[in-house]
Backbone as a chain_set.jsonl record, in Angstrom:
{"seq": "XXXXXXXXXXXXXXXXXXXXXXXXXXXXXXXXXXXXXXXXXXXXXXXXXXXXXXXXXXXXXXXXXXX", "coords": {"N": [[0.834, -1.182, 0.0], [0.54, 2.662, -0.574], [1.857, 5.647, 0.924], [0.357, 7.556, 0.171], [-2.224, 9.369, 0.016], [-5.461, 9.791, -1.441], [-5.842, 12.127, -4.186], [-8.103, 15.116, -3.452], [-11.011, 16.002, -5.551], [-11.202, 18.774, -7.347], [-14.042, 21.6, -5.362], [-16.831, 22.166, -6.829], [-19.066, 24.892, -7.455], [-22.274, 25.211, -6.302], [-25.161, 26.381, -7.09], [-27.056, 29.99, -7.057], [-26.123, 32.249, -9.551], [-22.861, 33.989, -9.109], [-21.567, 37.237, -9.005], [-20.01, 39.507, -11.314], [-18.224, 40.875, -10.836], [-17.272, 40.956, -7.649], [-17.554, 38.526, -7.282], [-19.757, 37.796, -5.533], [-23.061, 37.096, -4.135], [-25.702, 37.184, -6.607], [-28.133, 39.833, -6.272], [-31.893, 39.949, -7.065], [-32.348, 42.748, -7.867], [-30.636, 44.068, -8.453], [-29.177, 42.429, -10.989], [-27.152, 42.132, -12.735], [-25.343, 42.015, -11.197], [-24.54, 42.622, -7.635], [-24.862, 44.47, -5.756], [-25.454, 47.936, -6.428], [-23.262, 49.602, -5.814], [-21.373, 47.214, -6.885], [-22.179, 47.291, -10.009], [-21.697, 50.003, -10.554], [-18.785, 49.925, -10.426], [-18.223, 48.312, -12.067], [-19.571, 49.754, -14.586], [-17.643, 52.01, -14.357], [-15.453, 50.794, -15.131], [-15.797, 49.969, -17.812], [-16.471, 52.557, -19.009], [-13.583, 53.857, -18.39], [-12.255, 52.771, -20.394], [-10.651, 49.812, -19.392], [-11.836, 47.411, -19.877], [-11.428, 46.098, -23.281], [-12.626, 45.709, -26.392], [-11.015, 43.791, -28.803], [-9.583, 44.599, -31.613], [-8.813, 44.252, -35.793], [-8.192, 46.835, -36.751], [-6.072, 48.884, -38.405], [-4.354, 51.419, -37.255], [-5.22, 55.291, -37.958], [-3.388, 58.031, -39.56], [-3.214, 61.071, -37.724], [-5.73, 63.287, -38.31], [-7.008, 62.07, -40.101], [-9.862, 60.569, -41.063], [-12.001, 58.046, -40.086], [-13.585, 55.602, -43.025]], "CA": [[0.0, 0.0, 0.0], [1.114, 3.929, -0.6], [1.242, 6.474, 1.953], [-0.021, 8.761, -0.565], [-3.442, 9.851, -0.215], [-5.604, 10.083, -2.781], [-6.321, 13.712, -4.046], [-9.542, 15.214, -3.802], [-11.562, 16.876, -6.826], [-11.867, 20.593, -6.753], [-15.012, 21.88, -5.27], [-17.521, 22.47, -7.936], [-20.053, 25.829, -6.791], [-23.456, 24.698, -6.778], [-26.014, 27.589, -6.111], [-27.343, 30.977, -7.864], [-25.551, 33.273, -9.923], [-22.422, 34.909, -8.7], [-21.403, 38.756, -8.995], [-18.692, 39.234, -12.262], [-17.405, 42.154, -10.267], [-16.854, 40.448, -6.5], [-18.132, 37.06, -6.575], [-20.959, 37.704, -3.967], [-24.229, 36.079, -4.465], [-26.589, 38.081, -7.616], [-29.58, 40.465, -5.588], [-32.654, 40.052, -8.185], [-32.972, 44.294, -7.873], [-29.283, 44.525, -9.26], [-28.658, 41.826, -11.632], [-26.182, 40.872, -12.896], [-24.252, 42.59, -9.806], [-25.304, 42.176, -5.927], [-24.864, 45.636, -5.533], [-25.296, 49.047, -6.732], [-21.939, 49.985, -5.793], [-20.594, 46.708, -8.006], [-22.805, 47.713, -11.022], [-21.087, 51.332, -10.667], [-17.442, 49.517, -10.466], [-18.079, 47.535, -13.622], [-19.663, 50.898, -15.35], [-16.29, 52.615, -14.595], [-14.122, 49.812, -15.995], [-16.299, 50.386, -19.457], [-15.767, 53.892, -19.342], [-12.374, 53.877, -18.617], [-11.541, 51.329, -21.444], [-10.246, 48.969, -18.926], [-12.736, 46.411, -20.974], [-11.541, 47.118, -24.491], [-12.725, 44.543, -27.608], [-10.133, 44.129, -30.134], [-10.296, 45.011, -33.507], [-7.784, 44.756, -36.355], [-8.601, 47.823, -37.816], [-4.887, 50.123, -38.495], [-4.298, 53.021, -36.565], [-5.115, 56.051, -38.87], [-3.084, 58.79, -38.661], [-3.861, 62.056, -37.485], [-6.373, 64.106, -39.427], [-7.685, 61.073, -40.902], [-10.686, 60.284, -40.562], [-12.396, 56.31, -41.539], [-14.129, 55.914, -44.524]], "C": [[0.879, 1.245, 0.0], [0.581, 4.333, 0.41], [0.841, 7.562, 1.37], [-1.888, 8.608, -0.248], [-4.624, 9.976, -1.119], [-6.388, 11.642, -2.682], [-7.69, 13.896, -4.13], [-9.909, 16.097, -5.077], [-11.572, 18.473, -6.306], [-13.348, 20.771, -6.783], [-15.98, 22.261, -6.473], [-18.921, 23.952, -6.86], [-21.163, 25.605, -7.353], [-24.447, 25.828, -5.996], [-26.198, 28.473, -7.759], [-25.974, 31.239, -8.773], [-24.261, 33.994, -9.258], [-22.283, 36.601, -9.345], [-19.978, 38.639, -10.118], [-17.769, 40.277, -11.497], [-16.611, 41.516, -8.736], [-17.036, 39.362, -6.372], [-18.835, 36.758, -6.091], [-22.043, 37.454, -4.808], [-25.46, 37.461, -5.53], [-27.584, 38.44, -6.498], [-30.613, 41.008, -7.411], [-32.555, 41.773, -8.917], [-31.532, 44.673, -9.212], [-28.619, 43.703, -10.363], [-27.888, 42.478, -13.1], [-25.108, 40.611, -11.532], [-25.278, 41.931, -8.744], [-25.121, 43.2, -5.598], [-25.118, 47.101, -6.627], [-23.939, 49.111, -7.223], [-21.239, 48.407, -7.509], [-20.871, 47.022, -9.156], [-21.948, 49.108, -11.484], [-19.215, 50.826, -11.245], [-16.931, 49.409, -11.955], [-18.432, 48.611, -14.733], [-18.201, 51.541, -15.526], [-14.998, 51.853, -15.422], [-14.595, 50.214, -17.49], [-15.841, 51.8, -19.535], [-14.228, 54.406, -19.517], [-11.461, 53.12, -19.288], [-10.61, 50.501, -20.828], [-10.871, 47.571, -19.838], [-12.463, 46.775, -22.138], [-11.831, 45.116, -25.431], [-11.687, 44.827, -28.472], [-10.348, 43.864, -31.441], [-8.828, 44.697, -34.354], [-7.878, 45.869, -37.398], [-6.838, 48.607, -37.597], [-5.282, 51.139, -37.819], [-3.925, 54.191, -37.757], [-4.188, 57.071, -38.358], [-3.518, 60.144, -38.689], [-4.263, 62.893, -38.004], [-7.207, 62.968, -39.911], [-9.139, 60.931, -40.445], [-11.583, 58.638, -41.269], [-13.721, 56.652, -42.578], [-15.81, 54.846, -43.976]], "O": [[1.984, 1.091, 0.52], [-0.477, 3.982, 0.932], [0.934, 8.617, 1.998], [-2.519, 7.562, -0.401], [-4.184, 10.857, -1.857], [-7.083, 12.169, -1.813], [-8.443, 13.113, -4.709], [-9.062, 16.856, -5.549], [-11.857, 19.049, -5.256], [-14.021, 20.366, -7.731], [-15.299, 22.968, -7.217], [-19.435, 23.718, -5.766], [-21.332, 25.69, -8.569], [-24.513, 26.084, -4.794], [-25.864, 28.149, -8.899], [-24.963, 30.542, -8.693], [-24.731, 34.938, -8.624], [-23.082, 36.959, -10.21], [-19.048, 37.87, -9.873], [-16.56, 40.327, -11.724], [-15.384, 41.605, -8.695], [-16.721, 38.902, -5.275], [-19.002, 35.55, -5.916], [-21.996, 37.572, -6.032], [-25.869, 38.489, -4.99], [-27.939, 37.523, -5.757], [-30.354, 41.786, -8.329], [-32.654, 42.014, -10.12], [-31.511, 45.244, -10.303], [-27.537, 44.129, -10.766], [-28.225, 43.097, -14.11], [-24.461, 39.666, -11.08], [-26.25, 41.181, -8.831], [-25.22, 43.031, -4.383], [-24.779, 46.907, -7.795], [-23.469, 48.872, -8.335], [-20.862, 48.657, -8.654], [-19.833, 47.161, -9.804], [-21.588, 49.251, -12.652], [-18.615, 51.304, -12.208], [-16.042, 49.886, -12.66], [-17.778, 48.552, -15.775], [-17.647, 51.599, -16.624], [-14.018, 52.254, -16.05], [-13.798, 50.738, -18.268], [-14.818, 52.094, -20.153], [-13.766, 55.102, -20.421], [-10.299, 52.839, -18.994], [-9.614, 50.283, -21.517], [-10.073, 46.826, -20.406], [-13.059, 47.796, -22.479], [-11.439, 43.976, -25.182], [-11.452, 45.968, -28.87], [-11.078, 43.125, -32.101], [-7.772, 44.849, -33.741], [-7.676, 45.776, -38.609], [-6.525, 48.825, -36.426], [-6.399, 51.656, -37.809], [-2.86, 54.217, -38.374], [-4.007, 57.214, -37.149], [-4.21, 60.48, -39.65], [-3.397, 63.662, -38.42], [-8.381, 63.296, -40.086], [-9.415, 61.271, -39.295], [-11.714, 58.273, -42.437], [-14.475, 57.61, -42.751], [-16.732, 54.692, -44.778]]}, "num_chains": 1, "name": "protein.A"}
């Protein structure tokens, strides 16, 4: 016999919805968030192009404008 152990599985999370911002459990009022405040967090990340989609469009240069 080994004195090895055998490993366990990683937990699997069985339940609602979490929060994409903190993790904490979805409140119906605020979905997708559990808060206000996280809803606000995740607004500021969009605004501040922390979230950006990428494109391969060329960088025009200045004056240009796309067609």
């Amino acid at each position: 016999m080994s004195d090895e152990t055998p490993s366990r599985p990683e937990p699997v999370r069985v339940g609602g919805p979490v929060c994409p911002t903190c993790g904490g459990p979805v409140v119906a009022r605020y979905r997708p968030f559990c808060s206000r405040r996280c809803g606000d967090v995740d607004l500021h990340r969009w605004l501040g192009e922390v979230y950006r989609v990428p494109t391969n469009e060329p960088d025009l240069p200045p004056g240009q404008e796309a067609e």
